[in-house]
ChimeraX commands (.cxc) that place a marker at each C-alpha (Angstrom):
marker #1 position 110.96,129.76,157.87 radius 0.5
marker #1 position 108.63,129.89,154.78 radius 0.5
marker #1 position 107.58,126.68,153.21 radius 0.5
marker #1 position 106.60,127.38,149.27 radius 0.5
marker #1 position 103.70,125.03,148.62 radius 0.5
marker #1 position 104.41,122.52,145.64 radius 0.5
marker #1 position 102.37,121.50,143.06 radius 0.5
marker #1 position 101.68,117.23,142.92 radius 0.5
marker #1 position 104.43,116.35,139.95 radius 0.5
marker #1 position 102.25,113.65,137.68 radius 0.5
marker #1 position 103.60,111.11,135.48 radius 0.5
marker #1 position 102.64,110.03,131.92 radius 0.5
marker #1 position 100.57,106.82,132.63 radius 0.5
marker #1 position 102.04,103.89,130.69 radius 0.5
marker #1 position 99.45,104.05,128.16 radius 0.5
marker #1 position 100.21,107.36,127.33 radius 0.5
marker #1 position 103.74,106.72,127.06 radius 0.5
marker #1 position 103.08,104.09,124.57 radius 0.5
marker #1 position 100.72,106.47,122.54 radius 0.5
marker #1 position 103.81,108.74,122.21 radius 0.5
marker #1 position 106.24,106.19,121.69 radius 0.5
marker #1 position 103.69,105.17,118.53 radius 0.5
marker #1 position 103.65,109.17,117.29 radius 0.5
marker #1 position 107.26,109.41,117.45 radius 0.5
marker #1 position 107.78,105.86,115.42 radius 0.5
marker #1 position 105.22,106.84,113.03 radius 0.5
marker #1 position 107.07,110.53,112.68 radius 0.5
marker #1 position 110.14,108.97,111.91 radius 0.5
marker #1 position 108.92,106.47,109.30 radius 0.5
marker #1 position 107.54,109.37,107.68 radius 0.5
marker #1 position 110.55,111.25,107.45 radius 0.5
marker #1 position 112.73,108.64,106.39 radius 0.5
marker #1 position 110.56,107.32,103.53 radius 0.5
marker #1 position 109.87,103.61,104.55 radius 0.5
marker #1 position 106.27,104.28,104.45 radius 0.5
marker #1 position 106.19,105.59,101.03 radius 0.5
marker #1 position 105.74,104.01,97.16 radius 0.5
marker #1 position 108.41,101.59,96.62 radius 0.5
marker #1 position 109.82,100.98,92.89 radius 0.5
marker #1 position 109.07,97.01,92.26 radius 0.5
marker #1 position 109.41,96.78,88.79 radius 0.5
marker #1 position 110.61,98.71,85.36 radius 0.5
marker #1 position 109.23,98.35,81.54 radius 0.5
marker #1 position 110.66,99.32,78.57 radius 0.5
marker #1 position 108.69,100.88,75.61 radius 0.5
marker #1 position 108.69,100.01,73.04 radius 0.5
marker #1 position 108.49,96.38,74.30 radius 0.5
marker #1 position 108.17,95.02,70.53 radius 0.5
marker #1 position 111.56,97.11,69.72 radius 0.5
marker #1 position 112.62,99.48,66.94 radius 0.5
marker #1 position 113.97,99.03,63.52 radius 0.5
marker #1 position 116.25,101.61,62.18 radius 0.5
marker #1 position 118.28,101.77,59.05 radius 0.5
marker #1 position 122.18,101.89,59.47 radius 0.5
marker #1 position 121.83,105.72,59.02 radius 0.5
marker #1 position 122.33,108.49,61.93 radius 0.5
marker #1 position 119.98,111.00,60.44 radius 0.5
marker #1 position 117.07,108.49,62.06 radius 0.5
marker #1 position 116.42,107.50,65.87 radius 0.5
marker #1 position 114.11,105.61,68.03 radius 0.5
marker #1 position 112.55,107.05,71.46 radius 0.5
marker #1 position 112.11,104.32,74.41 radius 0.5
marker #1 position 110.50,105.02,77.17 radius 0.5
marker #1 position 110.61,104.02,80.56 radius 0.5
marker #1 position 107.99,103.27,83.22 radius 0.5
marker #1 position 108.16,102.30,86.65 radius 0.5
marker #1 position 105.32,100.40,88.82 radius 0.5
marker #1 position 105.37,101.47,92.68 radius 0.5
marker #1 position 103.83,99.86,94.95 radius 0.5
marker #1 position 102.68,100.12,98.61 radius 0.5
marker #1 position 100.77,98.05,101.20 radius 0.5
marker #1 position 96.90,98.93,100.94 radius 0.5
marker #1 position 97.64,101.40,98.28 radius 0.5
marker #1 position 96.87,101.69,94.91 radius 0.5
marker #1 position 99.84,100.24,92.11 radius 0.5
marker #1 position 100.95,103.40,90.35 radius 0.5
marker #1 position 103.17,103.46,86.98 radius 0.5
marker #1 position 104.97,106.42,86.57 radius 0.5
marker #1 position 107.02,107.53,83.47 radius 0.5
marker #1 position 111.10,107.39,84.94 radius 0.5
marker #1 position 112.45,107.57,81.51 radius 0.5
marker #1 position 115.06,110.56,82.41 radius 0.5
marker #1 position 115.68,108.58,85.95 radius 0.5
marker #1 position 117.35,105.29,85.05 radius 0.5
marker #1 position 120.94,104.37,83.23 radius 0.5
marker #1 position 120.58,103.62,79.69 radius 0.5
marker #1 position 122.83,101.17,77.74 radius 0.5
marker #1 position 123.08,98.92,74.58 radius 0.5
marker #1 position 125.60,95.45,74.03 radius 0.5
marker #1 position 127.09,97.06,71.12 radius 0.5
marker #1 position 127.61,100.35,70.89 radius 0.5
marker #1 position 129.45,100.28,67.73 radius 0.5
marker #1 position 126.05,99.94,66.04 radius 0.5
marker #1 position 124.39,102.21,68.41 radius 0.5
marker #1 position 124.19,104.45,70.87 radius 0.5
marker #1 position 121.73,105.43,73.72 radius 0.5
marker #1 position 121.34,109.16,75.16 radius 0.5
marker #1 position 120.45,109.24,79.11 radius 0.5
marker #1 position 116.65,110.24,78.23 radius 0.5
marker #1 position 116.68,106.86,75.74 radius 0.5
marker #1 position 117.03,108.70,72.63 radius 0.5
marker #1 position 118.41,105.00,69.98 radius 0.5
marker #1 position 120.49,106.55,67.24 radius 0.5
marker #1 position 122.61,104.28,64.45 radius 0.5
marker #1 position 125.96,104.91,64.25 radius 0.5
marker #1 position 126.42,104.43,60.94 radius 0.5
marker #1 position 129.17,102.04,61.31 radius 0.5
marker #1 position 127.46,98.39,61.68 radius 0.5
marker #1 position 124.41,96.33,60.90 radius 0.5
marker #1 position 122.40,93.60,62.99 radius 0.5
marker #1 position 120.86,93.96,66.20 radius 0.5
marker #1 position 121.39,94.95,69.83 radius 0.5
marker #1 position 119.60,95.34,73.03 radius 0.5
marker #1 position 119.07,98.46,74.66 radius 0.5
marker #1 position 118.62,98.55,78.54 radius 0.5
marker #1 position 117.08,100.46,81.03 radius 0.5
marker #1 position 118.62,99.65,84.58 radius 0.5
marker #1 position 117.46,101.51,88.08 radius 0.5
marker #1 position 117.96,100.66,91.47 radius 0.5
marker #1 position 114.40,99.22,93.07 radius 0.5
marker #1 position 113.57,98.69,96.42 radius 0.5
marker #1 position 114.97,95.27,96.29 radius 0.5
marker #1 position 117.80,95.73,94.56 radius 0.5
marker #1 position 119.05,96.40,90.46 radius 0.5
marker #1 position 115.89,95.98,88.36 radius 0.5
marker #1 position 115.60,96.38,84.08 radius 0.5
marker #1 position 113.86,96.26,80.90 radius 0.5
marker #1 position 115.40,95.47,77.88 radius 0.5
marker #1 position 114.12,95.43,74.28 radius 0.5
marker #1 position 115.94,95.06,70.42 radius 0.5
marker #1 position 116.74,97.55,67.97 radius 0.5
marker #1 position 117.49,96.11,64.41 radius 0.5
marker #1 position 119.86,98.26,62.48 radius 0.5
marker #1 position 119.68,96.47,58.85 radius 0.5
marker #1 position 118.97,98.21,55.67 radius 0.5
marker #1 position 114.93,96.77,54.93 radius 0.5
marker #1 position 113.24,98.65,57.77 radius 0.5
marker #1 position 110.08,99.89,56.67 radius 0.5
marker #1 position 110.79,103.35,55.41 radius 0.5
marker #1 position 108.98,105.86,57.14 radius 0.5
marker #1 position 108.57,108.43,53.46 radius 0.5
marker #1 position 105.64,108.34,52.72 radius 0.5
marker #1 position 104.25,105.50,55.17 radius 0.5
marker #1 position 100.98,105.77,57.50 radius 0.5
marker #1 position 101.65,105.03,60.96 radius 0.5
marker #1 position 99.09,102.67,61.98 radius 0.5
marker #1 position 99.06,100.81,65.22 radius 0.5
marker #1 position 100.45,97.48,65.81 radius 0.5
marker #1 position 100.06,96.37,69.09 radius 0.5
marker #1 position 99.12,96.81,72.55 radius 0.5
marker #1 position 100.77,96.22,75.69 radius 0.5
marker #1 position 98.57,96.89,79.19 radius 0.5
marker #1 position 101.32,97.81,81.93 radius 0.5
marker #1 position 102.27,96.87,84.56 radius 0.5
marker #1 position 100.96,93.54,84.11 radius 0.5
marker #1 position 99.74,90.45,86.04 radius 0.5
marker #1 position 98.66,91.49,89.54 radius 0.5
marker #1 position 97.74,90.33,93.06 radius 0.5
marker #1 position 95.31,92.13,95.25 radius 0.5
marker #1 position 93.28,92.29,97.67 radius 0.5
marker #1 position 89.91,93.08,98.12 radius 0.5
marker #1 position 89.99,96.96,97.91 radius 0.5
marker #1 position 93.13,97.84,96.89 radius 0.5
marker #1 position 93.09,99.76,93.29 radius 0.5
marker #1 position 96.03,100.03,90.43 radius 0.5
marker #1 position 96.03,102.58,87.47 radius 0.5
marker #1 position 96.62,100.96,84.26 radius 0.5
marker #1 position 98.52,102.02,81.05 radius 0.5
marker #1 position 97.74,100.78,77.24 radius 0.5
marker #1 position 100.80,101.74,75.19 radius 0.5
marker #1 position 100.58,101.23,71.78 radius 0.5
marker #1 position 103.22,100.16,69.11 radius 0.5
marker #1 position 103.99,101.11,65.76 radius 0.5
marker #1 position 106.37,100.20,62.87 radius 0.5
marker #1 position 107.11,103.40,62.14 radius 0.5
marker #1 position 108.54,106.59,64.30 radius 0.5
marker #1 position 107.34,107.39,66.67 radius 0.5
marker #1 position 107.53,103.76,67.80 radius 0.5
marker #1 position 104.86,104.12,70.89 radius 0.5
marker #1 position 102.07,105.89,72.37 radius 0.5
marker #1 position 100.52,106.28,76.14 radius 0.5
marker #1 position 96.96,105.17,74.49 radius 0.5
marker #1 position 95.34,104.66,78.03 radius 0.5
marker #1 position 92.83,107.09,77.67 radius 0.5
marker #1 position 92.52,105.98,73.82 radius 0.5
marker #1 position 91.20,102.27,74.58 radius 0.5
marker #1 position 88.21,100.97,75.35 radius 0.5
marker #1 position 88.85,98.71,79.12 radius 0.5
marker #1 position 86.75,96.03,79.90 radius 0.5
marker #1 position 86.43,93.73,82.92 radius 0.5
marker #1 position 85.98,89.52,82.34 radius 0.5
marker #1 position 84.36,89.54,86.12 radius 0.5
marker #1 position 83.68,93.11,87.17 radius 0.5
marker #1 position 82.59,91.23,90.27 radius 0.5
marker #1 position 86.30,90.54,91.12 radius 0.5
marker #1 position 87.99,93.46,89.41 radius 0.5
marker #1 position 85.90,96.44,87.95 radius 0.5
marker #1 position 87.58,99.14,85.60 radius 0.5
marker #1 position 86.88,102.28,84.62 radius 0.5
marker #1 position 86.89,104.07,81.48 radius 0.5
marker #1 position 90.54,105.30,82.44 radius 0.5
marker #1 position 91.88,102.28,83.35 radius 0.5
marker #1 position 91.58,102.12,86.73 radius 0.5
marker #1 position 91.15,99.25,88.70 radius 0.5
marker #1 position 89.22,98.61,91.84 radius 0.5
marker #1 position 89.84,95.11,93.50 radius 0.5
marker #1 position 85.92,94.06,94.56 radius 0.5
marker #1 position 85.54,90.44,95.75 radius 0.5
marker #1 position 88.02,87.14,95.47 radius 0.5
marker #1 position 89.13,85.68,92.76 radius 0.5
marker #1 position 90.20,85.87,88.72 radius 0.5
marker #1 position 89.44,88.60,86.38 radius 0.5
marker #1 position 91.07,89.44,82.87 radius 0.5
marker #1 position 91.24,93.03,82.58 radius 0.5
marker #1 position 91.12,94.23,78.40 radius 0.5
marker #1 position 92.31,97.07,76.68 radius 0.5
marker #1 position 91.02,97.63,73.05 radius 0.5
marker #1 position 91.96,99.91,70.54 radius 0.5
marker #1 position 90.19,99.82,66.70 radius 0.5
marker #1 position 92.38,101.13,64.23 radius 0.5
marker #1 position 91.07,103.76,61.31 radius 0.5
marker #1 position 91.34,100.09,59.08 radius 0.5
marker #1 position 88.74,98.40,61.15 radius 0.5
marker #1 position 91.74,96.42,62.48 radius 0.5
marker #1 position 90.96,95.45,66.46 radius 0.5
marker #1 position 94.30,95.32,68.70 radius 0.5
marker #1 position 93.94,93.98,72.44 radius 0.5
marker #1 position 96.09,93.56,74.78 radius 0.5
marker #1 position 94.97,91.95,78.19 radius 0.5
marker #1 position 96.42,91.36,82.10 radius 0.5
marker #1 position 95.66,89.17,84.89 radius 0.5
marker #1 position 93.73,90.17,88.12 radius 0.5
marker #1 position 93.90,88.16,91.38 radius 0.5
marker #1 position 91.65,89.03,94.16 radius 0.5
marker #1 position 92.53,87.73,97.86 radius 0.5
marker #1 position 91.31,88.56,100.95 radius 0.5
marker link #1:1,2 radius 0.2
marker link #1:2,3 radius 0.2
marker link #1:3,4 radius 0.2
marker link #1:4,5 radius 0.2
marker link #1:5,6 radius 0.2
marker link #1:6,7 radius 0.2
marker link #1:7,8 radius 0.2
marker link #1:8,9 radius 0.2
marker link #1:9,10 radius 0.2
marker link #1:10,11 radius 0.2
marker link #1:11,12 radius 0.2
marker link #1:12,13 radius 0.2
marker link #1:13,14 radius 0.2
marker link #1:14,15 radius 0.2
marker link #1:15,16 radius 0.2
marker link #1:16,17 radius 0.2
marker link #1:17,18 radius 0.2
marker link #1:18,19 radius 0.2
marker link #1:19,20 radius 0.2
marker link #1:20,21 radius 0.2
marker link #1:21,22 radius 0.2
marker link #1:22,23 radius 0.2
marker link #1:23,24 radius 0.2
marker link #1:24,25 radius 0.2
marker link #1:25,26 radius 0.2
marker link #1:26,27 radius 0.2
marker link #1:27,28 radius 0.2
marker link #1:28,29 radius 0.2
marker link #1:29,30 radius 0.2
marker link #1:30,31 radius 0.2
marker link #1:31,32 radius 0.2
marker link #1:32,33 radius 0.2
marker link #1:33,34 radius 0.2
marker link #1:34,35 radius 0.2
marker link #1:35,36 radius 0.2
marker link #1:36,37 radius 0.2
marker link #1:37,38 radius 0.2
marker link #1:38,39 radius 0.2
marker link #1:39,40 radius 0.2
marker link #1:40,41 radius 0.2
marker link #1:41,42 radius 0.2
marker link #1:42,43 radius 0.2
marker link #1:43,44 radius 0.2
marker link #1:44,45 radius 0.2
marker link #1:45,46 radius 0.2
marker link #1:46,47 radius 0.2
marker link #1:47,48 radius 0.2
marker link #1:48,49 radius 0.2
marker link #1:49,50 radius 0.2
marker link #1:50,51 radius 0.2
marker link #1:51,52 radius 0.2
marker link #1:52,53 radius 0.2
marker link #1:53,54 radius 0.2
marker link #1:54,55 radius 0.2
marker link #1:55,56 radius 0.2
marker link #1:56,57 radius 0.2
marker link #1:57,58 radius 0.2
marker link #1:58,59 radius 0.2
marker link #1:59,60 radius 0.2
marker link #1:60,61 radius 0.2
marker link #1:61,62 radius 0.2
marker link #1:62,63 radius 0.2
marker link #1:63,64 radius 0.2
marker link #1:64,65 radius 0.2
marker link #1:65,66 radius 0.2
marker link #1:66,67 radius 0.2
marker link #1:67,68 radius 0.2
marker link #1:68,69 radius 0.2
marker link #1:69,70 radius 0.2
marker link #1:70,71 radius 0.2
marker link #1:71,72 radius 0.2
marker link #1:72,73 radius 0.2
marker link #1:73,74 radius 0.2
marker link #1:74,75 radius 0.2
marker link #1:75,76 radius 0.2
marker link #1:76,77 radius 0.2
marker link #1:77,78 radius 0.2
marker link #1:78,79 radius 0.2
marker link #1:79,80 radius 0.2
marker link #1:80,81 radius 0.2
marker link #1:81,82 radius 0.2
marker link #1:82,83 radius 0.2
marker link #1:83,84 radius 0.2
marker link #1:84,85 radius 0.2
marker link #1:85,86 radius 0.2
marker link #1:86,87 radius 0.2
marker link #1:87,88 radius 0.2
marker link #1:88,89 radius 0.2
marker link #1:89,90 radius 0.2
marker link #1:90,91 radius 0.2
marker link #1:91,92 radius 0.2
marker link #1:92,93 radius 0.2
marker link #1:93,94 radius 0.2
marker link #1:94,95 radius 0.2
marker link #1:95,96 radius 0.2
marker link #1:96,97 radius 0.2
marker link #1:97,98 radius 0.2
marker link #1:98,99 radius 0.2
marker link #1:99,100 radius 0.2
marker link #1:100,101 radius 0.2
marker link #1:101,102 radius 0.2
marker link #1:102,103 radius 0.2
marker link #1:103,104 radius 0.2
marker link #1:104,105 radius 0.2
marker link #1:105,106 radius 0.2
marker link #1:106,107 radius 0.2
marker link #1:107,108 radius 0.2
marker link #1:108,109 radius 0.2
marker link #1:109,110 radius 0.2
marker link #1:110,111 radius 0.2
marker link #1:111,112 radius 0.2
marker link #1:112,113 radius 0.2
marker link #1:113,114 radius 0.2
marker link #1:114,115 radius 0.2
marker link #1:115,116 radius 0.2
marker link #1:116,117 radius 0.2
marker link #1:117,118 radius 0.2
marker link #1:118,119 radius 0.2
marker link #1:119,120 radius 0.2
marker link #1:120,121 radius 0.2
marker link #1:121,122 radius 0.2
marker link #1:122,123 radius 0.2
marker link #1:123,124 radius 0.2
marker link #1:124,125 radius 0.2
marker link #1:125,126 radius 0.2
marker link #1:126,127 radius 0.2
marker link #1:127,128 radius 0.2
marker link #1:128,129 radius 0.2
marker link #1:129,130 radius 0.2
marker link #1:130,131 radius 0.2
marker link #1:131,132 radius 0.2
marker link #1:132,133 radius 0.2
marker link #1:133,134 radius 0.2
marker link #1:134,135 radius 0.2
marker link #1:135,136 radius 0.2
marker link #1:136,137 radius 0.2
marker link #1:137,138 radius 0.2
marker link #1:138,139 radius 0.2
marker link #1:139,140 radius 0.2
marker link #1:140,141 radius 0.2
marker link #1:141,142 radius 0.2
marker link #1:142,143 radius 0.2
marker link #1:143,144 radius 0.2
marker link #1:144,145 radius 0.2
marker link #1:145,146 radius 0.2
marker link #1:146,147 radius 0.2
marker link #1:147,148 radius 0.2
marker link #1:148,149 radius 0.2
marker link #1:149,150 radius 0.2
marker link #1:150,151 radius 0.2
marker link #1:151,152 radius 0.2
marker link #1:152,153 radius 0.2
marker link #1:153,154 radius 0.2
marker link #1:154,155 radius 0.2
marker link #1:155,156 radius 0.2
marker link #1:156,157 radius 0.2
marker link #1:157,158 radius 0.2
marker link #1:158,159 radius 0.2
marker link #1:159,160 radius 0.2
marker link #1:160,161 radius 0.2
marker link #1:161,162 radius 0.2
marker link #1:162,163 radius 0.2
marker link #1:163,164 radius 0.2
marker link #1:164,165 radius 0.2
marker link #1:165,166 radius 0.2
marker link #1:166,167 radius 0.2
marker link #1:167,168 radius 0.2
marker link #1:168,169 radius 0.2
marker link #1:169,170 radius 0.2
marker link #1:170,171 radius 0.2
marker link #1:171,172 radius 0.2
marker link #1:172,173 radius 0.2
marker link #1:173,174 radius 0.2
marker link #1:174,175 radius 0.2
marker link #1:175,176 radius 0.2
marker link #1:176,177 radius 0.2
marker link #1:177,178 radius 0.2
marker link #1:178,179 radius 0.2
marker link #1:179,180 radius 0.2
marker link #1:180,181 radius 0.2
marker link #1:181,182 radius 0.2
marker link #1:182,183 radius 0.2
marker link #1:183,184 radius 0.2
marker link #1:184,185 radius 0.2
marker link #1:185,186 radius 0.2
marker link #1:186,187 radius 0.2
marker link #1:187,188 radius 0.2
marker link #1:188,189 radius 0.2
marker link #1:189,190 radius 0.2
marker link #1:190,191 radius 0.2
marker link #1:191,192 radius 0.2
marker link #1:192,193 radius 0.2
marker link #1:193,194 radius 0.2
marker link #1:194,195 radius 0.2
marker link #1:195,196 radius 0.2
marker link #1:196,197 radius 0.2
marker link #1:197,198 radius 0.2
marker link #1:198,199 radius 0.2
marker link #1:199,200 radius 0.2
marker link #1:200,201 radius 0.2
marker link #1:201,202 radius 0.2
marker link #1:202,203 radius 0.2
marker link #1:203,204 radius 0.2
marker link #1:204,205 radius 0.2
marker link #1:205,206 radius 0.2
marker link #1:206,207 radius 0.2
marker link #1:207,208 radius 0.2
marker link #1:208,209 radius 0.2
marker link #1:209,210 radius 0.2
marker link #1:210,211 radius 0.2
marker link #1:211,212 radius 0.2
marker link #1:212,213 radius 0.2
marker link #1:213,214 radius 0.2
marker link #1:214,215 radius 0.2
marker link #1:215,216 radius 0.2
marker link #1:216,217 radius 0.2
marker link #1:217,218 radius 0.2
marker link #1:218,219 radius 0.2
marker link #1:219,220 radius 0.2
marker link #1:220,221 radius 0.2
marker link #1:221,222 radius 0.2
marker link #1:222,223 radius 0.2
marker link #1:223,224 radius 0.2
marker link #1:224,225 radius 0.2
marker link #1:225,226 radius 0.2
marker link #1:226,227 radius 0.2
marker link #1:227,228 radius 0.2
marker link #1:228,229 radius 0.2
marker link #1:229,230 radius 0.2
marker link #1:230,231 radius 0.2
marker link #1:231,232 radius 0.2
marker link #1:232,233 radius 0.2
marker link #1:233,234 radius 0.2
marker link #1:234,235 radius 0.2
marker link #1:235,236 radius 0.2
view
C-alpha cells in the first residue's frame, strides 16, 4: 500500500479574513456608486430672470448647475443644463425646450416661472427663476450689454479644515445673452485667508476654524464695481 504524502492545508487567519472581507466591501461600494459625488443641490441661471417681449422671434438661455458633494472631497458645480426636466406655470405665454431654451409664444403677457427639476441624492431638488413677457423690455437694437450682477455659486458652505470647493461667478445682464460663467473673469478675495484662502480661479481651500467671506469682483468697462459674496465655515 502506498501512502501519498499531503501537504499541511492552512487557513486564512481571522485577520486576514477581515482584510478581505474590507477589499470586497470596498469593491462593491465602488461599483455601485455609493462612494462617489452626490448631487445636493441645483441653481438656475439666470437667477435675476429674463425679460422678453411678447414676440417668438426672441428667447432667453437658462442654465443649469449642479453642486456635488462628497465626504472629504472637494464641492464641485458642474453645468447639468441638458440633464434635468424643464418647465414653466404657464405655458400659454411660454415655452421651455429640454436644454432651457425660454421662447414667447406670442399669445400672452405677464410673467411666469421657469423650473429646473432633477432627482438629487435625497430626493426631487429645483431652481426656479421669472421670465417677464410684457412689451417695455429693454430692447436689445442697438443696446450695450453691460453687466448687472453677480452671483458666486454654490453658495454658503460648511467645511472642514482641508476640504476644498471650486467656485463659480456668473454674471447677469439685461440684455441677451442674459448670463456669463465669469469665474475666471473676477477678481476673488478672502475676508480671513486664515480660515478660507482662494485662489485666482476660485478655488477654495478650507485652512483653520472659523468664518470667512469669500468675494468675487468684476469692474465693468463704466468703472461700475459688481460683487457678489458667500459664506465660509471652517470646523474641525
Amino acid at each position: 500500500m502506498h501512502f501519498r504524502s499531503l501537504l499541511p492545508v492552512h487557513f486564512p487567519s481571522r485577520r486576514v479574513s477581515l482584510g478581505l472581507s474590507v477589499i470586497a466591501l470596498a469593491s462593491m461600494l465602488g461599483s455601485s456608486g455609493c462612494m462617489d459625488y452626490s448631487l445636493t443641490g441645483v441653481f438656475i441661471e439666470p437667477s435675476a430672470g429674463a425679460c422678453l417681449y411678447p414676440d417668438p422671434s426672441g428667447s432667453a438661455q437658462f442654465h443649469a448647475y449642479g453642486t456635488y458633494t462628497k465626504g472629504g472631497h472637494s464641492t464641485e458645480v458642474k453645468d447639468i443644463t441638458t440633464k434635468v426636466t424643464w418647465s414653466v406655470d404657464l405655458p400659454g405665454m411660454a415655452i421651455v425646450s429640454s436644454s432651457g431654451l425660454v421662447t414667447p409664444t406670442g399669445n400672452e403677457v405677464g410673467q411666469t416661472n421657469v423650473y429646473a427639476r432633477t432627482e438629487g441624492e435625497f430626493g426631487l431638488i429645483q431652481s426656479s427663476a421669472l421670465v417677464k413677457v410684457i412689451t417695455n423690455c429693454v430692447s436689445s437694437t442697438g443696446a450695450i450689454r453691460t453687466l448687472s450682477g453677480l452671483h458666486v455659486l454654490p453658495g454658503d458652505q460648511s467645511l472642514l479644515t482641508g476640504d476644498t470647493s471650486q467656485l463659480m461667478a456668473i454674471g447677469h445682464f439685461s440684455i441677451a445673452p442674459f448670463s456669463d460663467d465669469l469665474t475666471g473673469h473676477v477678481v476673488w478675495t478672502s475676508s480671513n485667508p486664515q480660515v478660507a484662502k482662494v485662489s485666482g480661479a476660485g478655488f477654495v481651500t478650507a485652512m483653520g476654524e472659523g468664518d470667512a467671506v469669500i468675494t468675487a469682483t468684476k469692474t465693468t468697462a463704466n468703472g461700475q464695481v459688481v460683487t457678489s459674496s458667500e459664506r465660509i465655515h471652517v470646523g474641525q
